[in-house]
MARTI-499574 format. One record per residue: residue number from 0; residue in one letter; x, y, z of N, C-alpha, C, O in turn. Coordinates in steps of 0.02 Angstrom, whole numbers, plus 50000, padded with zeros to 5 digits. Layout:
<node NUM "a" <X Y Z> <X Y Z> <X Y Z> <X Y Z>>;
...
***
This chain:
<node 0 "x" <49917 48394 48814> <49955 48408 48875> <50028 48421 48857> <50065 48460 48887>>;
<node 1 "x" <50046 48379 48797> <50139 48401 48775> <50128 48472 48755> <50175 48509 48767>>;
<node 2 "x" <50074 48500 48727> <50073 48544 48711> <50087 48599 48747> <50122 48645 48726>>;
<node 3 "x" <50052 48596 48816> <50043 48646 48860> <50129 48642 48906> <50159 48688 48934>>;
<node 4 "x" <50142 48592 48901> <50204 48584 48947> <50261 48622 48922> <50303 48658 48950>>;
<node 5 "x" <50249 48597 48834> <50323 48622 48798> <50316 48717 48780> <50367 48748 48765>>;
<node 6 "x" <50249 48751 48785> <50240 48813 48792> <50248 48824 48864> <50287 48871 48869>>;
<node 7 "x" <50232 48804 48920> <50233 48829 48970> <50355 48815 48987> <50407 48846 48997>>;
<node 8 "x" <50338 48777 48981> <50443 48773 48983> <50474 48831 48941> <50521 48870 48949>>;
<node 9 "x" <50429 48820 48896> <50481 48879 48843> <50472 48941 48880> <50521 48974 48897>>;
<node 10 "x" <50385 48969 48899> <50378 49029 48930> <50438 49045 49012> <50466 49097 49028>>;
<node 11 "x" <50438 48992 49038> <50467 48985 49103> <50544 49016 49075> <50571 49071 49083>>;
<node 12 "x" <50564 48963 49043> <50658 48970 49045> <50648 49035 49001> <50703 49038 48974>>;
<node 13 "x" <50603 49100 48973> <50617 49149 48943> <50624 49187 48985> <50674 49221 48996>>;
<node 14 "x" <50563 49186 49022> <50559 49248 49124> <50629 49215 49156> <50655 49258 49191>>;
<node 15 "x" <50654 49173 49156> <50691 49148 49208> <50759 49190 49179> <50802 49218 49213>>;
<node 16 "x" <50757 49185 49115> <50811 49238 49095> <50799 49317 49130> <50851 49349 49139>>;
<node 17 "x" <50749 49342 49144> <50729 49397 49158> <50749 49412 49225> <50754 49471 49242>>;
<node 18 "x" <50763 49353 49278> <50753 49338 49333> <50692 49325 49363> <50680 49322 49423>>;
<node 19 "x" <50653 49318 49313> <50571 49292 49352> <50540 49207 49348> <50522 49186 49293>>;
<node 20 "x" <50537 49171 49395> <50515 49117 49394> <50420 49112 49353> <50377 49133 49391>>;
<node 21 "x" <50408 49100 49321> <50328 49090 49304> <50274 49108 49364> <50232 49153 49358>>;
<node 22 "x" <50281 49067 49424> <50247 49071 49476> <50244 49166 49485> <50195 49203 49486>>;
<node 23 "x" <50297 49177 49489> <50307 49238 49521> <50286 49305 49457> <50263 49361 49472>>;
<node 24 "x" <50301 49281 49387> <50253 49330 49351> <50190 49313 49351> <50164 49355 49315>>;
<node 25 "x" <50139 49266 49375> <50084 49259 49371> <50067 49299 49460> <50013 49325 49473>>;
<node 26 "x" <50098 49298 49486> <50067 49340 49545> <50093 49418 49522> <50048 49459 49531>>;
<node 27 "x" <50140 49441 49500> <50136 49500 49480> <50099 49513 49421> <50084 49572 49415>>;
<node 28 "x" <50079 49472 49374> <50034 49495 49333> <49957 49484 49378> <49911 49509 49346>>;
<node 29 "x" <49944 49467 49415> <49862 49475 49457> <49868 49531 49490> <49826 49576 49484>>;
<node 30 "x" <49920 49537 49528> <49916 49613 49575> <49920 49670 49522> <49886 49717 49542>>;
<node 31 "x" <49951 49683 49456> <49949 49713 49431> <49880 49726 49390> <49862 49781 49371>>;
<node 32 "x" <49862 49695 49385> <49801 49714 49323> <49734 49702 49366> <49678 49705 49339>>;
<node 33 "x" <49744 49688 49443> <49690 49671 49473> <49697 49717 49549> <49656 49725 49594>>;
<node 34 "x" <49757 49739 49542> <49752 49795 49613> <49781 49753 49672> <49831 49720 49660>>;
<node 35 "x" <49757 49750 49728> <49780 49715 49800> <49702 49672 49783> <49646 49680 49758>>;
<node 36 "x" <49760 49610 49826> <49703 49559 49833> <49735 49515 49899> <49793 49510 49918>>;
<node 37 "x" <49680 49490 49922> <49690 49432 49989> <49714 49387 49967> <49706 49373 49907>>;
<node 38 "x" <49765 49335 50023> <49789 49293 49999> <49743 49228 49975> <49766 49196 49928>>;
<node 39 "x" <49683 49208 50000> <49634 49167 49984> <49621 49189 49901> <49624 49144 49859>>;
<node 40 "x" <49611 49243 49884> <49599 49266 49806> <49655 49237 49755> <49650 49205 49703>>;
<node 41 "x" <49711 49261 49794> <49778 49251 49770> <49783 49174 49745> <49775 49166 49685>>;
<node 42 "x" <49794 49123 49778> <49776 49059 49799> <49739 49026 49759> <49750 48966 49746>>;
<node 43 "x" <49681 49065 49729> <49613 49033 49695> <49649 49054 49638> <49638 49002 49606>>;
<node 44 "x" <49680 49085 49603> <49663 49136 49547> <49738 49063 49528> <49727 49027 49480>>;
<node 45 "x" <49789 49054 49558> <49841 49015 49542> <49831 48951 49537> <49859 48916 49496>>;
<node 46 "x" <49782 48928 49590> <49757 48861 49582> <49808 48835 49644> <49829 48778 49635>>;
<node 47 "x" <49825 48857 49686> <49884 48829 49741> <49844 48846 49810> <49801 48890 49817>>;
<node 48 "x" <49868 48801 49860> <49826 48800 49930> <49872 48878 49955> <49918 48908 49927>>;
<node 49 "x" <49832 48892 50019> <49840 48952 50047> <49920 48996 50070> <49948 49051 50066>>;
<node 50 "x" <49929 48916 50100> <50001 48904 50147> <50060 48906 50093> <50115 48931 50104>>;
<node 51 "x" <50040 48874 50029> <50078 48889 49984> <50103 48958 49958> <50160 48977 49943>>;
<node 52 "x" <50024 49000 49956> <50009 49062 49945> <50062 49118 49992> <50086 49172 49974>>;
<node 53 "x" <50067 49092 50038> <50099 49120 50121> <50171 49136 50109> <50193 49194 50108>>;
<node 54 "x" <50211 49080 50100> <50264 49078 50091> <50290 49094 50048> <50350 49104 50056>>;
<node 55 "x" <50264 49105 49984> <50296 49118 49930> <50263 49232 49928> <50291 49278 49897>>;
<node 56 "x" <50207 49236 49970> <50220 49324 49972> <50269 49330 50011> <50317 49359 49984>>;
<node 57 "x" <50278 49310 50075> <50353 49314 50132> <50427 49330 50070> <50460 49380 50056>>;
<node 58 "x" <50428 49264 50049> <50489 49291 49972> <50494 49338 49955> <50545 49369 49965>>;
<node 59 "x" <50425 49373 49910> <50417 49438 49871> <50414 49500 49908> <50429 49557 49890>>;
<node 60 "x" <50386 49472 49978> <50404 49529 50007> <50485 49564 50023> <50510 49620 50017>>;
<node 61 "x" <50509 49502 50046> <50590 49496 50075> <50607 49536 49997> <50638 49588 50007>>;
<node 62 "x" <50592 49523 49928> <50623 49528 49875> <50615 49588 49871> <50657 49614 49835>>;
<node 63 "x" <50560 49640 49902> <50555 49718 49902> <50484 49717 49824> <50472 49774 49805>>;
<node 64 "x" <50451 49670 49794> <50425 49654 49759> <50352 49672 49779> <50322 49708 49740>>;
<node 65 "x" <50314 49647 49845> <50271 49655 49864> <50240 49681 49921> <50269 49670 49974>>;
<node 66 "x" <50193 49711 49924> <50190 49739 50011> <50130 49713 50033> <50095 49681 49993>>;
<node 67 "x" <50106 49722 50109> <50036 49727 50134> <50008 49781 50118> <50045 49830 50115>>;
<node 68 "x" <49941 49792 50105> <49910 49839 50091> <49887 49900 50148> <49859 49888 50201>>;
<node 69 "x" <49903 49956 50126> <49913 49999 50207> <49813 50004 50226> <49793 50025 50280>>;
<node 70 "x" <49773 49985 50179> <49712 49972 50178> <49679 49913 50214> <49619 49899 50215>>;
<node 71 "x" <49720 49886 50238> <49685 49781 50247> <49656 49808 50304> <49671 49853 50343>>;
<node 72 "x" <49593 49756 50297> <49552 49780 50346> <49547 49726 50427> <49518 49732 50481>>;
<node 73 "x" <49594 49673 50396> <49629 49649 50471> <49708 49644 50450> <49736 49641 50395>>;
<node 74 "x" <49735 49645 50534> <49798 49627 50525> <49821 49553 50525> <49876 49529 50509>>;
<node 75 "x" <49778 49530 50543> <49781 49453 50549> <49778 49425 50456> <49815 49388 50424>>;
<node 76 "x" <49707 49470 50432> <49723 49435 50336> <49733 49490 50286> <49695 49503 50239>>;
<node 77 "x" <49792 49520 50303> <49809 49581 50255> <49800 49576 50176> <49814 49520 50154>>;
<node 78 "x" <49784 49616 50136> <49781 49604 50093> <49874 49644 50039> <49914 49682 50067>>;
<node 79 "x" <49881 49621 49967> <49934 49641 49940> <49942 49657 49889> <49912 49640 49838>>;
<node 80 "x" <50007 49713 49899> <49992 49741 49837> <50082 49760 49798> <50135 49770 49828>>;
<node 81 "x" <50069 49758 49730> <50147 49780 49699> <50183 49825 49724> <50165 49883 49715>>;
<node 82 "x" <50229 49815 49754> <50274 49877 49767> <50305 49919 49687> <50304 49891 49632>>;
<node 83 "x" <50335 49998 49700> <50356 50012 49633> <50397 49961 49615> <50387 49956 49555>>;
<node 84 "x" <50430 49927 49628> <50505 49881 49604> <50460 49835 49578> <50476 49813 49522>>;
<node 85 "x" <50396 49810 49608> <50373 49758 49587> <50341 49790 49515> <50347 49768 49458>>;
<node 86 "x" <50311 49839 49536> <50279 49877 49464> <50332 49878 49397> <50322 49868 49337>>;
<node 87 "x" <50381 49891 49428> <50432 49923 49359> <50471 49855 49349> <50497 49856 49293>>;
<node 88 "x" <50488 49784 49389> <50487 49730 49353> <50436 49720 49304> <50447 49727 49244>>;
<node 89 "x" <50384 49704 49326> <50330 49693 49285> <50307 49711 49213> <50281 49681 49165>>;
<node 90 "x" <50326 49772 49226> <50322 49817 49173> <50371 49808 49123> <50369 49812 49062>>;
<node 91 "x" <50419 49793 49166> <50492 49779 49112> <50485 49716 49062> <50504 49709 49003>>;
<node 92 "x" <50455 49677 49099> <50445 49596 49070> <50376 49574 49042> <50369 49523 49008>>;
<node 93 "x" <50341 49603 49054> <50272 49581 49019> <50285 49614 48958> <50270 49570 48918>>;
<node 94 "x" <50308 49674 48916> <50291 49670 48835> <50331 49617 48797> <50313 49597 48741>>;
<node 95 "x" <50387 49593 48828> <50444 49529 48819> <50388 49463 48808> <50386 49417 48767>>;
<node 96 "x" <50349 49477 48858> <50314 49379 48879> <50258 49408 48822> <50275 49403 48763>>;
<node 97 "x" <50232 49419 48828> <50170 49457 48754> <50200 49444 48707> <50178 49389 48687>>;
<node 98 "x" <50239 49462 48675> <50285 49430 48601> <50298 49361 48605> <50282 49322 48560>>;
<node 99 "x" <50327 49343 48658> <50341 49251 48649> <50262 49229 48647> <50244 49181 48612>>;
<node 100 "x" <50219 49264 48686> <50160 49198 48655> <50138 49221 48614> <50089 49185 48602>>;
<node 101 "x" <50139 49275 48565> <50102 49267 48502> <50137 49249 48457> <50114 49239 48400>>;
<node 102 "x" <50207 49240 48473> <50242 49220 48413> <50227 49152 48420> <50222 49117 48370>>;
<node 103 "x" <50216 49123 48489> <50237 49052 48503> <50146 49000 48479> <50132 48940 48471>>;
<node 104 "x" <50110 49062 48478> <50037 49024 48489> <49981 49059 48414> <49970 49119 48408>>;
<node 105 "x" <49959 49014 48373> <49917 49025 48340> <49876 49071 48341> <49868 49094 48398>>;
<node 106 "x" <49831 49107 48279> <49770 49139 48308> <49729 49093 48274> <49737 49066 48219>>;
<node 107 "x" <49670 49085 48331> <49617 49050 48321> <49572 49080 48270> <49574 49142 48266>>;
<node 108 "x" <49527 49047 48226> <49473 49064 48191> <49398 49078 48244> <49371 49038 48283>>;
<node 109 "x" <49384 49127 48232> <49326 49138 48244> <49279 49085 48287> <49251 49092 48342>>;
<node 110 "x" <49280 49038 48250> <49237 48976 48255> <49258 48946 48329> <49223 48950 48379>>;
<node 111 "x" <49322 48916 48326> <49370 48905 48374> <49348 48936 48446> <49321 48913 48497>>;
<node 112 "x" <49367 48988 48430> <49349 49033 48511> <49284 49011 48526> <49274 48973 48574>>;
<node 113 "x" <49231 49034 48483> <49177 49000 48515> <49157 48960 48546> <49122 48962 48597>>;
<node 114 "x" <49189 48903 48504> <49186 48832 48534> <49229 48831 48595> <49215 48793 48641>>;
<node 115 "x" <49282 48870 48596> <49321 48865 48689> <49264 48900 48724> <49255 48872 48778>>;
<node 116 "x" <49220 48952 48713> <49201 48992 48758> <49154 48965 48793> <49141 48986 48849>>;
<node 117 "x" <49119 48913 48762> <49072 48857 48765> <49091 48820 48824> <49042 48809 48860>>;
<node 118 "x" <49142 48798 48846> <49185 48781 48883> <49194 48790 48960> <49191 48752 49008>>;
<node 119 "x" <49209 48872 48949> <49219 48907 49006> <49169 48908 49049> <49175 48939 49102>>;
***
């Protein structure tokens, strides 16, 4: 668990230089590589309750970061998606966060993976 804390701090205060809080590149890295998604998806995929989910798109939206999807098929549970600003943050900062964790994180042997995959 020190493990995961003292990589996850280091990853945090590197985005935070970027202006990105962690929370907030893990929702732009899902909308990005996963398209528009509902906030219930959203929610599951972070591990955070819904209402949590709520308030923190309201932010990204306010931030010009994220939109409703002109597709949602209610207006009551819209679904969301990267705006360009959100795209071209993203873009800006993910080949940055890709170098800190491979510099920051081992490669596993063969064997290793297995045994995590076992896991999953």
């Amino acid at each position: 668990m020190n493990a995961f804390q003292t990589l996850y701090q280091s990853f945090e205060e590197a985005l935070l230089k970027n202006g990105c809080s962690y929370s907030r590149f893990q929702l732009l890295f899902f909308l990005y590589f996963e398209g528009s998604l509902a906030p219930v998806e959203i929610s599951k995929k972070m591990l955070v309750t819904r209402s949590n989910i709520s308030m923190f798109l309201k932010r990204m939206i306010g931030d010009g970061l994220v939109t409703e999807c002109p597709e949602s098929s209610s207006v009551k549970r819209p679904c969301y998606m990267l705006t360009e600003e959100g795209n071209r943050l993203f873009e800006r900062i993910f080949p940055e966060h890709i170098e800190r964790v491979k510099v920051s994180m081992p490669i596993l042997p063969a064997r290793s993976i297995r045994m995590l995959q076992k896991l999953a």
